[in-house]
Every structure is written in structure tokens, then in C-alpha cells.
Backbone bond lengths (Angstrom), bond angles and torsions (degrees), N, CA, C in turn:
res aa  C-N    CA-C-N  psi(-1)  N-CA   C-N-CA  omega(-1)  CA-C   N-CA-C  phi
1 X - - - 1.445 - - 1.531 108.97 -
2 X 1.231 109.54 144.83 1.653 116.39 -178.75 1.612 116.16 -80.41
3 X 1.257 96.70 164.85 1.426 92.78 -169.07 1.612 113.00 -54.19
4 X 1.336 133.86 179.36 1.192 123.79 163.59 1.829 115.50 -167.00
5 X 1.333 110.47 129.35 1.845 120.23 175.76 1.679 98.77 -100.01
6 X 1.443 77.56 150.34 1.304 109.42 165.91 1.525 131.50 -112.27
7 X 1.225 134.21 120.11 1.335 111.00 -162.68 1.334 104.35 -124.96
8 X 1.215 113.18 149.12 1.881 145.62 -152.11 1.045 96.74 -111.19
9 X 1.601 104.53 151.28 1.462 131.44 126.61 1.436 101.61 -138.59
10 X 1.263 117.32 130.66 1.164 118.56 170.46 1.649 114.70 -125.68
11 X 1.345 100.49 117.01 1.858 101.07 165.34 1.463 111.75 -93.69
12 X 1.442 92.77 163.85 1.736 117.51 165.65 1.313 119.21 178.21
13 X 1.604 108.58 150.66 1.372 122.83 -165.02 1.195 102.95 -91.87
14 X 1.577 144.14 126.11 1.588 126.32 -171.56 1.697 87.75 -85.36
15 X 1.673 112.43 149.24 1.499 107.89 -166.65 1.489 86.03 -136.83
16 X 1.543 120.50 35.34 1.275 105.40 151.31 1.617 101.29 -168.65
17 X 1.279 131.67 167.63 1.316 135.46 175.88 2.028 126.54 -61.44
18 X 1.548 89.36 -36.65 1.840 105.79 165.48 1.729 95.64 -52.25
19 X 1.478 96.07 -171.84 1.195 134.56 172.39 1.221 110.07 -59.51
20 X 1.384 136.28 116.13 1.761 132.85 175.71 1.268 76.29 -133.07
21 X 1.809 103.49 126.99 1.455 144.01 153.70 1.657 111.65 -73.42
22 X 1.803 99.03 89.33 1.445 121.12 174.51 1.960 121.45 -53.68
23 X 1.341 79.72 -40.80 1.464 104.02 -158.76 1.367 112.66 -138.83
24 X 1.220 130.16 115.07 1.773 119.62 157.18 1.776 104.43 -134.06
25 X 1.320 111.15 142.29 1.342 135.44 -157.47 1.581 89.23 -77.57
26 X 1.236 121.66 130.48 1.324 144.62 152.41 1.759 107.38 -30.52
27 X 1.485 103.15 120.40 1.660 100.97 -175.26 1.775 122.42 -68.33
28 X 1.563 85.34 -17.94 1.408 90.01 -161.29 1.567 98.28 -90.92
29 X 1.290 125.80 -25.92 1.691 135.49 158.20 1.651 98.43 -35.44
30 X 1.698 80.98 136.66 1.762 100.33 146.84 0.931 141.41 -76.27
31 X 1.516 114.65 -38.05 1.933 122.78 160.44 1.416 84.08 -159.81
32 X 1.262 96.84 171.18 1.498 133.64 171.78 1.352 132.88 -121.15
33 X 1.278 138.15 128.68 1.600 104.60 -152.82 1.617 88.01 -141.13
34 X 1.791 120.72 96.99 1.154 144.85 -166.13 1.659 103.00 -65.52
35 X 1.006 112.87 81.56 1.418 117.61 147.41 1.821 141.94 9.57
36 X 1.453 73.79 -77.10 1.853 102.44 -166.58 1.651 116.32 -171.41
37 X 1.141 118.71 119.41 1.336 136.28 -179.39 1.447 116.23 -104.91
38 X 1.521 126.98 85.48 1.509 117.44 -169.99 1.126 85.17 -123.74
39 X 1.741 98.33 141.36 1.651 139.49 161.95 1.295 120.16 -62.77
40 X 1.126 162.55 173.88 1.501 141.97 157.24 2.000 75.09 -156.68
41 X 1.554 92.04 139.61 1.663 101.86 163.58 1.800 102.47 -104.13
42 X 1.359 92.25 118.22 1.639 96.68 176.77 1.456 118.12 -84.87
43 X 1.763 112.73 -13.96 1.374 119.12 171.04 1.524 143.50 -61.48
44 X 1.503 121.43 -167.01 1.683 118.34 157.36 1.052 113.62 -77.24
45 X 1.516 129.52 -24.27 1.686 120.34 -156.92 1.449 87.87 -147.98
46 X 1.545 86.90 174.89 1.747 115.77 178.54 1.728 104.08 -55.21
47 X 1.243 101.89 137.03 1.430 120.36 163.88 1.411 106.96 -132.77
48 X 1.535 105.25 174.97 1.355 129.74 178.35 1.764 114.10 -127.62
49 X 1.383 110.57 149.21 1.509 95.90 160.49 1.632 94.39 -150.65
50 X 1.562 106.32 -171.33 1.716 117.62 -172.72 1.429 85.09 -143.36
51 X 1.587 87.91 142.00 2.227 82.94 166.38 1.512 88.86 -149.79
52 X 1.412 98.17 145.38 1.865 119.79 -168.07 1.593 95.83 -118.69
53 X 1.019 103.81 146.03 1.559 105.77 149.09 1.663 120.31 -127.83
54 X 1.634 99.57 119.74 1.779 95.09 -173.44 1.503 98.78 -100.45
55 X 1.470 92.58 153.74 1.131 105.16 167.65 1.499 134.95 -105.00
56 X 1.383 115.02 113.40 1.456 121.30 -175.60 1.741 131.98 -10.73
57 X 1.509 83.41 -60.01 1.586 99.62 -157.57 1.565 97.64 -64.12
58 X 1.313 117.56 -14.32 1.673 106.63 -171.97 1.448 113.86 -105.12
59 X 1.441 114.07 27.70 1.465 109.45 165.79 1.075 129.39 -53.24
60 X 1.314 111.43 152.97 1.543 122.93 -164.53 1.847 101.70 -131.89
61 X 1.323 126.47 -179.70 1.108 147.59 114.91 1.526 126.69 -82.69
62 X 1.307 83.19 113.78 1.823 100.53 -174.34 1.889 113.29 -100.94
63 X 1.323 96.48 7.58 1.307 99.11 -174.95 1.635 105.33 154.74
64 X 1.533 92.52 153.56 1.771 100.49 -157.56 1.704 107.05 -149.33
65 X 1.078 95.93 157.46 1.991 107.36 -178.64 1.405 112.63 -152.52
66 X 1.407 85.40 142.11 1.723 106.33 -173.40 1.064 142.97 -131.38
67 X 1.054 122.68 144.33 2.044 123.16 -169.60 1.287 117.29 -38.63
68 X 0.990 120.01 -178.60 1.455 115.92 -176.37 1.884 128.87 -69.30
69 X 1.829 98.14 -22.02 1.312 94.64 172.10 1.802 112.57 -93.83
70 X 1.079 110.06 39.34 1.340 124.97 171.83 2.170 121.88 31.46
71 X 1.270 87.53 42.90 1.607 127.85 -170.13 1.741 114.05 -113.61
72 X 1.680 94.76 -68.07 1.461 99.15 -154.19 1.988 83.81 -96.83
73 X 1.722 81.64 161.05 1.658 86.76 -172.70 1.395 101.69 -102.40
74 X 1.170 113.24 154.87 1.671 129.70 -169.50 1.584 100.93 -106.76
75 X 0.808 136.30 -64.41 1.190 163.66 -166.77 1.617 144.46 -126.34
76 X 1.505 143.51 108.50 1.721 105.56 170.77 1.033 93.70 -130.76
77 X 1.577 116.03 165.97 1.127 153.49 -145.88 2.000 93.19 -118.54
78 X 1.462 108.16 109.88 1.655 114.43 -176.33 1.258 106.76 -89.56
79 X 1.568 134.29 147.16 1.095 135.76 160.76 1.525 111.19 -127.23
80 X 1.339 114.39 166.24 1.479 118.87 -170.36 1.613 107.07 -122.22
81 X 1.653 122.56 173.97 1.611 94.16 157.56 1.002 55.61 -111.05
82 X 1.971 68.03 169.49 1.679 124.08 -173.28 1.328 111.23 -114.39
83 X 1.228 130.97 150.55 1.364 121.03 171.14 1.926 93.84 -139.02
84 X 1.261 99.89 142.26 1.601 133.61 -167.41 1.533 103.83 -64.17
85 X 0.981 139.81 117.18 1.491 135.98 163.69 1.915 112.45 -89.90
86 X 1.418 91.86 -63.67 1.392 111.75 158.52 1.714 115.68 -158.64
87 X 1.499 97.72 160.90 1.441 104.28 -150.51 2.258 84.87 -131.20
88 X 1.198 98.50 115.44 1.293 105.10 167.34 1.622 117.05 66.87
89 X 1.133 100.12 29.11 1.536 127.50 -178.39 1.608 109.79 -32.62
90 X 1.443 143.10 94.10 1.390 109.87 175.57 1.497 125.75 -87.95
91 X 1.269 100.08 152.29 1.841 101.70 -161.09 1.782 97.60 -118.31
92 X 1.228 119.25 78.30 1.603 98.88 168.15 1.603 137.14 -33.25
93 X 0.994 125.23 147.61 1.264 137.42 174.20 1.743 109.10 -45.09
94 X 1.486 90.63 112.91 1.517 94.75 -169.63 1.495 131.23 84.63
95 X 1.115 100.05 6.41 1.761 104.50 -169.18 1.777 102.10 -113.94
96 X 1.541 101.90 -163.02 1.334 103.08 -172.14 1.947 82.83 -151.84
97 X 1.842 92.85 166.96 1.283 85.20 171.29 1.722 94.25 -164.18
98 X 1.132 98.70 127.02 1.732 130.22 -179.27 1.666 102.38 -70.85
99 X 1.020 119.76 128.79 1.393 124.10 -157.21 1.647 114.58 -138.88
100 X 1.640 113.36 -1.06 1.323 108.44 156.11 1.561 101.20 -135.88
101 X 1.277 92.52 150.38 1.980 97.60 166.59 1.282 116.35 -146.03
102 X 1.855 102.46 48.80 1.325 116.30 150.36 1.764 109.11 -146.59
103 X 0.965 129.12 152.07 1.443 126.27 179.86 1.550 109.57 -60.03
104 X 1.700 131.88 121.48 1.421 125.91 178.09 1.723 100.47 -108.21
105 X 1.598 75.77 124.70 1.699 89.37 169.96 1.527 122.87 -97.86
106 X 1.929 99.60 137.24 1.552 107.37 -176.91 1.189 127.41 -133.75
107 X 1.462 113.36 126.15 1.609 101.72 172.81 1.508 139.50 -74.35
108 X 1.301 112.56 175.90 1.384 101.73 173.72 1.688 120.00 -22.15
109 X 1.589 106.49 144.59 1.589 116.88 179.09 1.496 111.10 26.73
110 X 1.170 138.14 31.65 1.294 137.17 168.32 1.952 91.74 -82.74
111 X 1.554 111.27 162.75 1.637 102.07 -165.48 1.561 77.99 -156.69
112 X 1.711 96.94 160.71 1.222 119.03 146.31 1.043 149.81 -106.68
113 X 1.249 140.88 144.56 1.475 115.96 -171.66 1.753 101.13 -152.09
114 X 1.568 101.60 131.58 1.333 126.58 166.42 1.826 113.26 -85.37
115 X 1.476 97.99 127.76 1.774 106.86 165.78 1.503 105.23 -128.76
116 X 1.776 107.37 118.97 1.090 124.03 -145.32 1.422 84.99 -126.00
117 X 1.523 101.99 138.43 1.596 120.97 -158.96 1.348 90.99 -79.85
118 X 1.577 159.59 26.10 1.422 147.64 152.98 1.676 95.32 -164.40
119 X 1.563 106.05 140.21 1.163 109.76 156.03 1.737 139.33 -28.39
120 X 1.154 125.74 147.03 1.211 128.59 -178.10 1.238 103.96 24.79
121 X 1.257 159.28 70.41 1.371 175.09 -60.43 1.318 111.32 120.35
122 X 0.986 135.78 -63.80 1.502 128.85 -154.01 1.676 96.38 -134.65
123 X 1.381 100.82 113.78 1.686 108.01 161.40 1.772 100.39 -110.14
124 X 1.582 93.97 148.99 1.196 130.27 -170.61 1.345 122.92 -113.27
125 X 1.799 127.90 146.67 1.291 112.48 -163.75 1.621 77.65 -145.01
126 X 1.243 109.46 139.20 1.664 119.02 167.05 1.139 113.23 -156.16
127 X 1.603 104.17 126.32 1.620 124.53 -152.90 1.728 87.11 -112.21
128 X 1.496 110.48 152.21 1.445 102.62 -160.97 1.668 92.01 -175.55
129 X 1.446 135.64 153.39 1.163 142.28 -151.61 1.676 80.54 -143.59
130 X 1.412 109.87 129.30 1.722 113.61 170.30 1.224 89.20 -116.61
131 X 1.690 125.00 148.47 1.451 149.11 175.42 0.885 95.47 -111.27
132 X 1.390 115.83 152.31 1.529 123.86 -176.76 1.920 83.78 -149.13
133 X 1.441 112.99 117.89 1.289 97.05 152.41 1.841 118.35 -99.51
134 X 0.913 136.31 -15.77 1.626 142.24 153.99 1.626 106.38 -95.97
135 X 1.287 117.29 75.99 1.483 109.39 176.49 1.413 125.55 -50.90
136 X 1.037 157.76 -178.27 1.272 164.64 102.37 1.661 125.99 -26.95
137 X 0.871 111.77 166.58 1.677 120.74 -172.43 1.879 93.15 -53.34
138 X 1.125 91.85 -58.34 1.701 111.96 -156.33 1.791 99.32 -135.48
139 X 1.414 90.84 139.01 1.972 118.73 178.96 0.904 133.19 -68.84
140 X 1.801 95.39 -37.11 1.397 148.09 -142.90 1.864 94.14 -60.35
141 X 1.561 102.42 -17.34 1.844 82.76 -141.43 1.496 76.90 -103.90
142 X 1.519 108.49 169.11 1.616 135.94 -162.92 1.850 106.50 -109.40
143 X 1.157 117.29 170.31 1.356 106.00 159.02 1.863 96.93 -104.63
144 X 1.179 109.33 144.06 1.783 122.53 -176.68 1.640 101.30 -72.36
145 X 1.001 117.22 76.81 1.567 103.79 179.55 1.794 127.03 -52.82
146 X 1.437 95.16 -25.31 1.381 100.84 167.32 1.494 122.78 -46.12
147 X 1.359 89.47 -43.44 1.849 108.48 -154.50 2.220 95.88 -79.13
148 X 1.416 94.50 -38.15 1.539 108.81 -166.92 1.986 98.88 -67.78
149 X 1.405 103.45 -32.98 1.695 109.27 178.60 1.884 111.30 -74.25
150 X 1.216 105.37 -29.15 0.877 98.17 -176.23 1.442 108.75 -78.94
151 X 1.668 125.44 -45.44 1.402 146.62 -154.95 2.142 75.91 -68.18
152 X 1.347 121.85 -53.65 1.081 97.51 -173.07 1.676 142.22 -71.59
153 X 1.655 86.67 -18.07 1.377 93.90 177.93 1.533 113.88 -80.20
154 X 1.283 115.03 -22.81 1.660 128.62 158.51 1.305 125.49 -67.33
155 X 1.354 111.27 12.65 1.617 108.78 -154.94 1.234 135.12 16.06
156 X 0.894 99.99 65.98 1.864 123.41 -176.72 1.470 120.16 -126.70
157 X 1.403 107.26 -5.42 1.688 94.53 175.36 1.689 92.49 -91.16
């Protein structure tokens, strides 16, 4: 089978001030090559936001917990690096704001994530081309961002 892209738009409303995972690259993709990252302020007034993109492959344990004989591990806590897109972005009231103006390339499960200075405030749109050189049966399918925000805020992705 020949190579084959998939092409995006993906929205979302960030529904909390942390880290909301906008975007994460299809596992079964070869890269992803992010387009455009725009802010939109859905509010009355000026806001701000920051959006990172980490990258997968460099997870870490950033921290860990343990049973009672203070040995075996219970739990750890994953971290990624991050790299800065923009940091404290301001978005006037009513406006939008375009936040790359070069194409960013990503690999597998690498994600993005916007932390938007007020709740439900700032929805986000990121247009993005996934490569697949061994495609899958079907294109059809999405990554669940729900499921990927949660897996991260659980440290589980």
C-alpha cells in the first residue's frame, strides 16, 4: 500500500487553566507536520495563554510512590520535555492569535498542550497533516483527546 496523509482540523475548548492536551499525533503515524496553532479568546476581556509541545519519546519519571515498606513503587509520576511555542501569549477580547509561522514537526504520540490563563476562555484550532508510511486498514479514526488528557493528567500516557 502507498504511502498515505491524513488531514486535520482539530478544535477544542481548554476547560481548565493546567495543561489541556490540544493535539497528540496518531501512534500509528510516522510524523505529523502541525500546520497552524490558533488561540481564539471566546471571552469579555483580554486573556493570555502558553502552548508547549512535548515530546513523547523523552519520558521520564519525575517522581515516584511507595508501599508501605518504602522499597516497592506504587505509582510514578511521568514527565516529558517540553519545548516553548509561546509563553503568555496575549489574546485580546475577541480576537485570535496564530502562534507558529513555520511548519512543526511531530512524532508518534508527541502532543500539545495549551494553559490558558481562565477557564473555558480560549478555544483552539490545529490544522496538521499525519503521514502514515504503513497505513492502517482505515484513516477514519481520530486520536480521543479526552481520553489522552486524562491518561496525562494520570500519568498514564
Amino acid at each position: 500500500m502507498a504511502d498515505s496523509k491524513k488531514y486535520l482540523s482539530v478544535g477544542y475548548t481548554c476547560t481548565g487553566t493546567g495543561d489541556n492536551v490540544v493535539y497528540s499525533v496518531d501512534p500509528a503515524a510516522s510524523y505529523a507536520e502541525v500546520h497552524s496553532v490558533i488561540l481564539s479568546n471566546t471571552d469579555g476581556s483580554d486573556k493570555s495563554a502558553t502552548v508547549y509541545w512535548k515530546d513523547y519519546s523523552t519520558q521520564y519519571i519525575n517522581a515516584s510512590t511507595f508501599w508501605g515498606d518504602g522499597n516497592t513503587p506504587n505509582s510514578f509520576v511521568y514527565d516529558y520535555s517540553s519545548y516553548s511555542i509561546i509563553t503568555d501569549g496575549a489574546i485580546p477580547n475577541g480576537a485570535s492569535l496564530h502562534v507558529l509561522d513555520a511548519p512543526l514537526f511531530l512524532s508518534p504520540k508527541d502532543f500539545i498542550t495549551v494553559a490558558a490563563s481562565v477557564t473555558d476562555s480560549i478555544s483552539v484550532t490545529v490544522i496538521v497533516t499525519e503521514c502514515f508510511v504503513n497505513p492502517p486498514e482505515s484513516l477514519s479514526y481520530s486520536v480521543d483527546l479526552a481520553a489522552v488528557n486524562t491518561e496525562v493528567v494520570n500519568n498514564t500516557y
